[in-house]
C-alpha positions in Angstrom: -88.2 -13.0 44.1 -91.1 -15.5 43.6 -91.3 -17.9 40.6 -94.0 -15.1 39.0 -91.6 -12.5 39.0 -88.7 -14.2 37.8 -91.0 -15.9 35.2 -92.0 -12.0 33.9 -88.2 -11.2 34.5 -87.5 -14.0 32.4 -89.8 -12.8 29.6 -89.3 -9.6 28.7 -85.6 -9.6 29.1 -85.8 -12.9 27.0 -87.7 -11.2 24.9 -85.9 -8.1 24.1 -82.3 -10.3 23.6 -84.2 -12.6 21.2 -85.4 -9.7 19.5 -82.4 -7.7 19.1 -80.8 -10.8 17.9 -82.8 -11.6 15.5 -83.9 -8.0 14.4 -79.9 -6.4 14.3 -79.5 -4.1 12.5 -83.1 -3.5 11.2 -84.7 -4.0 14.1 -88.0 -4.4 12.0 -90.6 -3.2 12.5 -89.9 0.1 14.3 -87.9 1.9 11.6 -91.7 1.1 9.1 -94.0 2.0 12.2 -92.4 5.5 12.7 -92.3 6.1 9.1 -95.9 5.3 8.7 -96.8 7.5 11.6 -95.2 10.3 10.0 -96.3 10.1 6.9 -99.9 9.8 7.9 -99.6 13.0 10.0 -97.5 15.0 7.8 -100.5 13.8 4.9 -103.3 14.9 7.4 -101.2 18.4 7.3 -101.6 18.8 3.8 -98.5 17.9 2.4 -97.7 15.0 -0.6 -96.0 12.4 0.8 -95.0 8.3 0.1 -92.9 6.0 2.4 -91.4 2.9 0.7 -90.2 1.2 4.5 -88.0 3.2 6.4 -88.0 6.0 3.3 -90.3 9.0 3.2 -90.4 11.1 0.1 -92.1 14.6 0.6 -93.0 16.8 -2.4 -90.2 19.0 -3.2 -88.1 17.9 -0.5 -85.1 15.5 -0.1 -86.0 11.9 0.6 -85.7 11.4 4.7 -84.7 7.6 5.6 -85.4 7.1 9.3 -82.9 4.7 10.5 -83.3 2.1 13.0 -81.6 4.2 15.5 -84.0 6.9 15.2 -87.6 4.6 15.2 -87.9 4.7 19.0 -85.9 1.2 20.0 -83.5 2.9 21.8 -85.8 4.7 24.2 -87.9 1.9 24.7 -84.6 -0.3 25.7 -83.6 2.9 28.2 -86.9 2.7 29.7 -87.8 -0.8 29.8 -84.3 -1.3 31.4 -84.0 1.6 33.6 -87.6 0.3 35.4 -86.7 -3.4 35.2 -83.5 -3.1 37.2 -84.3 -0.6 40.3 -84.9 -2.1 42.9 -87.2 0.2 45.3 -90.0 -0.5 42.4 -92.2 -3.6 42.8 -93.1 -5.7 40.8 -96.4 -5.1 40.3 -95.5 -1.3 39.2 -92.7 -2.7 36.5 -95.2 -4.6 34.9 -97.8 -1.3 34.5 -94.6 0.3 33.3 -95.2 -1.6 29.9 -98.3 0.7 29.8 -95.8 3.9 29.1 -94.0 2.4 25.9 -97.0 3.5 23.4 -96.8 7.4 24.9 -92.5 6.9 24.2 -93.2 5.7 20.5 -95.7 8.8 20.6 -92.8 11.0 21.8 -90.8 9.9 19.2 -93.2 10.3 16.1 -93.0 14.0 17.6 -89.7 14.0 17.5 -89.6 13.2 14.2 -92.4 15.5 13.0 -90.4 18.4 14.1 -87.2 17.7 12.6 -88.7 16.8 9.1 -91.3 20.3 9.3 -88.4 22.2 10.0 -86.4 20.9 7.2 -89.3 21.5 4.4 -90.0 24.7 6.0 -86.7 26.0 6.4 -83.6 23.8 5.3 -81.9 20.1 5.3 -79.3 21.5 7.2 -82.0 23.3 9.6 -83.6 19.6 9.6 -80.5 17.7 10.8 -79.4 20.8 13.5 -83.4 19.8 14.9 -82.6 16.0 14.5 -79.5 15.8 16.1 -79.7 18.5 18.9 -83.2 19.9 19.7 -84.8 16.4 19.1 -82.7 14.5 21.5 -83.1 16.8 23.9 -87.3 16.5 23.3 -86.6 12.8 23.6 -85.4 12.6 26.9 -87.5 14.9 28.2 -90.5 13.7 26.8 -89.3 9.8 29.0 -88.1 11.7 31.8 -92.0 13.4 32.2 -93.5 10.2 31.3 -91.2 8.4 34.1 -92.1 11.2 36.6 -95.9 11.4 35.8 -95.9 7.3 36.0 -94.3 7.5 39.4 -97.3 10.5 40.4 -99.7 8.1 39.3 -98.5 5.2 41.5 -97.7 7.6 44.5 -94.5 6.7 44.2 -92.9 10.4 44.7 -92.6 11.9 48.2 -95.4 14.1 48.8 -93.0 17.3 48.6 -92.5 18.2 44.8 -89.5 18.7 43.4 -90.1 22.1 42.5 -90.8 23.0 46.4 -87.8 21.0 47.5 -85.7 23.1 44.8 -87.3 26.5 45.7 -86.7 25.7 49.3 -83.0 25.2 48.9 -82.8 28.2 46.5 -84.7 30.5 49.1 -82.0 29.5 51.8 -79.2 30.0 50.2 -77.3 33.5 51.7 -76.9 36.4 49.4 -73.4 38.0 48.9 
């Protein structure tokens, strides 16, 4: 490792400890961004809606408070982390990694957009089932196709897909 890459190294891990320390447990401003972003797409749907930080209040719905937990931190931390600290990755393709994290807080918006629509359309306790199962699930996805994609981009994949290697191994299998 040259002084460059231990210098970047330096930095964004630097970074991201001096953040959390200083940003536990708010971690400011992520919780006010995805709120923001929700309530400027759920108002360009139609529907009445104020956020006062983390807090949205929708017209004729509960109040939704979108923790700190649930504003995107933690998949950025997976990502940024999971990249930084393989090895078979260069440096140069870590760095353009960076690049991704707007698409993840995208992800996450969505994430969020679909649990709150399906609570106003159908139920707070439709809302959470969304949140806490369906939307994770969504999440990881979403970072996993963004991680694969990024590594298509790069050429960083063998030239055999996945889906040829899998259909391969499923075509040899015997039949009983």
């Amino acid at each position: 490792m040259n002084k460059k890459e231990l210098a970047y190294y330096i930095a964004v891990f630097g970074s991201v400890f001096v953040y959390l320390l200083l940003e536990f447990p708010s971690f400011h401003p992520f919780p006010e961004f995805a709120t923001g972003s929700v309530t400027l797409i759920l108002t360009l749907f139609g529907y009445q809606v104020v956020h006062m930080g983390s807090m949205l209040l929708i017209d004729g719905f509960n109040p939704v408070q979108i923790s700190a937990e649930c504003s995107g931190i933690v998949i950025l931390l997976v990502f940024i982390f999971t990249i930084h600290v393989l090895p078979v990755i260069s440096f140069k393709h870590k760095v353009s990694s960076l690049l991704l994290l707007p698409l993840l807080l995208i992800g996450n918006v969505l994430r969020l957009l679909l649990s709150i629509i399906t609570g106003v359309l159908i139920s707070p306790q439709a809302m959470i089932f969304v949140h806490d199962t369906i939307g994770q699930i969504f999440i990881f996805l979403w970072a996993i196709l963004l991680y694969i994609v990024w590594l298509r981009v790069l050429r960083l994949l063998p030239k055999e897909s996945f889906n040829a290697k899998l259909f391969n191994i499923m075509r040899k299998q015997p039949k009983e």
